[in-house]
Backbone as JSON Lines, residues from 0, in Angstrom:
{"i":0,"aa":"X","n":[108.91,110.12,79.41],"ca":[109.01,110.46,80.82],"c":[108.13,111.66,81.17]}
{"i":1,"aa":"X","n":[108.04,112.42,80.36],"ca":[107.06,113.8,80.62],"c":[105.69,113.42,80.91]}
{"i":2,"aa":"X","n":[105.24,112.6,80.24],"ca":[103.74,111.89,80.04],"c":[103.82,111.37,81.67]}
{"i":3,"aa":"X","n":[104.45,110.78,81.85],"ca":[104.36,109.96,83.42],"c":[104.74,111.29,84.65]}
{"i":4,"aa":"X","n":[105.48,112.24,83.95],"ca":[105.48,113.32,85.66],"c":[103.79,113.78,85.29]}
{"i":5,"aa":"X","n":[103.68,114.49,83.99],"ca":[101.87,114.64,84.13],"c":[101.18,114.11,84.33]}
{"i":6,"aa":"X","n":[101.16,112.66,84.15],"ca":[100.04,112.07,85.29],"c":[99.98,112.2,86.45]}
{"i":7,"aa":"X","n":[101.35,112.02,86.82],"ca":[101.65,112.12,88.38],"c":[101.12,113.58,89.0]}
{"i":8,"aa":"X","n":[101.4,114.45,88.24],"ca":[101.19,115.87,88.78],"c":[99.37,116.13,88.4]}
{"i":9,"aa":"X","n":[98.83,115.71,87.77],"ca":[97.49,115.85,87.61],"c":[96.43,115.01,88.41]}
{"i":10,"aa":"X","n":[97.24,113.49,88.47],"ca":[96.68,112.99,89.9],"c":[96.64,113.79,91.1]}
{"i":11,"aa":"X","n":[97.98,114.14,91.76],"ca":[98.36,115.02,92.91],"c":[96.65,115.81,92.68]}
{"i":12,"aa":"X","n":[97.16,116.92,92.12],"ca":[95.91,117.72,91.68],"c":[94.63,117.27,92.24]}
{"i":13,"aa":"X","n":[94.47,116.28,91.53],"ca":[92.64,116.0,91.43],"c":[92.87,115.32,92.63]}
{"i":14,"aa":"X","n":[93.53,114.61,93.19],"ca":[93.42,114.94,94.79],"c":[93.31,115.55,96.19]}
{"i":15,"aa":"X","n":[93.73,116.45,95.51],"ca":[93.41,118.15,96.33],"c":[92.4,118.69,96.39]}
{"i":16,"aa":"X","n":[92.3,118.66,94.99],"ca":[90.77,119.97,94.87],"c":[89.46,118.89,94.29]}
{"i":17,"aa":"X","n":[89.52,118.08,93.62],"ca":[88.36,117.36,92.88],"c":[87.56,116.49,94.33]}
{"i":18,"aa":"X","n":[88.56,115.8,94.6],"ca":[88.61,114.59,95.79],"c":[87.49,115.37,97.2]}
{"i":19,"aa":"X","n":[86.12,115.16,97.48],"ca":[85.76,115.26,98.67],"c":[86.3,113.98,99.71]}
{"i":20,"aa":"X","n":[86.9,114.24,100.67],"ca":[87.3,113.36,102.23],"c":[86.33,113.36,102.85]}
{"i":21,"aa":"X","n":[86.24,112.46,103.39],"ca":[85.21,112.81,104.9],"c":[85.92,113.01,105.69]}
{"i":22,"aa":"X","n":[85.03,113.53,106.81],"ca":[85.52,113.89,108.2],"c":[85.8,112.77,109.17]}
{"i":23,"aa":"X","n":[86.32,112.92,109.82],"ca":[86.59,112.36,110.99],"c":[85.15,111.44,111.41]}
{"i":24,"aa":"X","n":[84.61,111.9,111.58],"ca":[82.89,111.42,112.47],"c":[82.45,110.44,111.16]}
{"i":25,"aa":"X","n":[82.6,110.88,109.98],"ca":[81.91,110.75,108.78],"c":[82.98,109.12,108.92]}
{"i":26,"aa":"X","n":[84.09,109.61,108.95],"ca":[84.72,107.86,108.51],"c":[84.63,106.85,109.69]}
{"i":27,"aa":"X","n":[84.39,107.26,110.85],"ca":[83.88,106.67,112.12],"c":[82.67,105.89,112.09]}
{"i":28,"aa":"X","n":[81.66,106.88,111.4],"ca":[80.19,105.96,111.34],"c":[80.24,105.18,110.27]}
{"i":29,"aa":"X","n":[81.62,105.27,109.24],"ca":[81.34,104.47,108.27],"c":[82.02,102.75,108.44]}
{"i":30,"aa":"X","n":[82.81,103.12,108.95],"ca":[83.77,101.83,109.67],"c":[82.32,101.05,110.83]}
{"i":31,"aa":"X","n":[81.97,101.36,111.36],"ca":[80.82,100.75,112.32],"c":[80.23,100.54,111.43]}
{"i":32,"aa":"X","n":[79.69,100.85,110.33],"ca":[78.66,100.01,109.77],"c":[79.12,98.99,108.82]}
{"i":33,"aa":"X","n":[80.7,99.49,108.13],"ca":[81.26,98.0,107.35],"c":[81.34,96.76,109.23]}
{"i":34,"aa":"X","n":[81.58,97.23,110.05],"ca":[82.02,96.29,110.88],"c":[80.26,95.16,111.16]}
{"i":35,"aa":"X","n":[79.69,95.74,111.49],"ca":[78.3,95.4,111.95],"c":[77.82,94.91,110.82]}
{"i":36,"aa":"X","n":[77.99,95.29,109.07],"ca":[77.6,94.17,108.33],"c":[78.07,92.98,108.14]}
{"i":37,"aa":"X","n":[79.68,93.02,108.61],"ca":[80.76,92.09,108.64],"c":[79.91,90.88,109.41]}
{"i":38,"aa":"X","n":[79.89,91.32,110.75],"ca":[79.63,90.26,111.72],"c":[78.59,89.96,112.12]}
{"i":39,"aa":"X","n":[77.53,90.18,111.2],"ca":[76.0,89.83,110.73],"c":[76.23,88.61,109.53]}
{"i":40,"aa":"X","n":[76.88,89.25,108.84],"ca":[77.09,88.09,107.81],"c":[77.81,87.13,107.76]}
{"i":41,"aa":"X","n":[79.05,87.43,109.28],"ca":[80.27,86.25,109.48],"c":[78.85,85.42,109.93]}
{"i":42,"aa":"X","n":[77.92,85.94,111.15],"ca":[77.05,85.17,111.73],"c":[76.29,84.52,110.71]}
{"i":43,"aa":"X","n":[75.72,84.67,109.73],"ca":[75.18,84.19,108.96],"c":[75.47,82.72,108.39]}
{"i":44,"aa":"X","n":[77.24,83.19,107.68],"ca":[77.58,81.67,106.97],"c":[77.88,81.13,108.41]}
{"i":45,"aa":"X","n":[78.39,81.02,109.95],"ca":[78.39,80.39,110.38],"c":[77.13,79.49,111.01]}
{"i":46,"aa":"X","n":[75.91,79.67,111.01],"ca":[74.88,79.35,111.1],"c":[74.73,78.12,109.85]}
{"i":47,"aa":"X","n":[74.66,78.81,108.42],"ca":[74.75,78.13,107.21],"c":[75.24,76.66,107.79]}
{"i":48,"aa":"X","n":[76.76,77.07,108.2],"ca":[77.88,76.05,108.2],"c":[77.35,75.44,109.35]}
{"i":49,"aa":"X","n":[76.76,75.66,110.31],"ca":[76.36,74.82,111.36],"c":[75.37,73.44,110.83]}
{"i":50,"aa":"X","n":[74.25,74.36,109.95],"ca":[73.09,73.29,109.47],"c":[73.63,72.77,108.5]}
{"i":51,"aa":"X","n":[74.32,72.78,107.54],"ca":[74.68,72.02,106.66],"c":[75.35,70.73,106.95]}
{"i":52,"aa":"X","n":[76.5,71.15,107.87],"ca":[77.13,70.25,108.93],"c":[76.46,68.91,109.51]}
{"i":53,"aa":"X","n":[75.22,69.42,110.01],"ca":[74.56,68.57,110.52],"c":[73.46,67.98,109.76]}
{"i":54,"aa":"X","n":[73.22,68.76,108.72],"ca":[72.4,67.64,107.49],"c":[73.56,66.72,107.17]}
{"i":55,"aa":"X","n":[74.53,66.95,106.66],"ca":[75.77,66.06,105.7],"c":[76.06,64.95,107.21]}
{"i":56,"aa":"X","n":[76.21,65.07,108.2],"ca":[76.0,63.89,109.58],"c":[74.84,63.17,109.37]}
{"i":57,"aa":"X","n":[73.77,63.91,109.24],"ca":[73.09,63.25,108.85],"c":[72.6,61.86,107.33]}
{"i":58,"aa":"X","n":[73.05,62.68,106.79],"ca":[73.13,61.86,105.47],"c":[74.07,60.77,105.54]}
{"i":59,"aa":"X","n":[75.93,60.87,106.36],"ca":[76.5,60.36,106.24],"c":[76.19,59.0,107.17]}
{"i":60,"aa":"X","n":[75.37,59.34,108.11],"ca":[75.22,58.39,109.43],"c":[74.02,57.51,108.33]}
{"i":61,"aa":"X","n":[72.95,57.34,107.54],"ca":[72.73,56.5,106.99],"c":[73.76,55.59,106.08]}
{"i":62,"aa":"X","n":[74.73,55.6,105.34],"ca":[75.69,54.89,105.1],"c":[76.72,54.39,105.5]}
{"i":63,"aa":"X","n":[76.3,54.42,107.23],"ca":[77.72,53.81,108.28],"c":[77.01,52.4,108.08]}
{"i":64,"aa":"X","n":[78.01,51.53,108.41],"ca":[77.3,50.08,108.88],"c":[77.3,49.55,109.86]}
């Protein structure tokens, strides 16, 4: 049990003093840019998924009868 409060208490620790946070502004501009790669790349596979879509129609419409 001692072993597990010292981790606990040495984590605490190196969360305090080791650990740099960002600021406010700092985690603001960082969230806008996970968001804006997000929905560049949602845009992306949906594009993907558009043409593929319509090749596989395609392919499938030669084996209708």
């Amino acid at each position: 049990m001692s072993k597990l409060t010292a981790y606990v208490k040495d984590s605490y620790r190196e969360l305090l003093e080791k650990v740099t946070w960002p600021t406010w502004s700092q985690l603001q501009q960082s969230t806008m840019i996970v968001l804006v790669a997000t929905l560049i790349i949602t845009g992306i596979v949906w594009v993907m998924d558009l043409g593929i879509a319509s090749l596989l129609e395609l392919v499938y419409s030669f084996f209708k009868s």
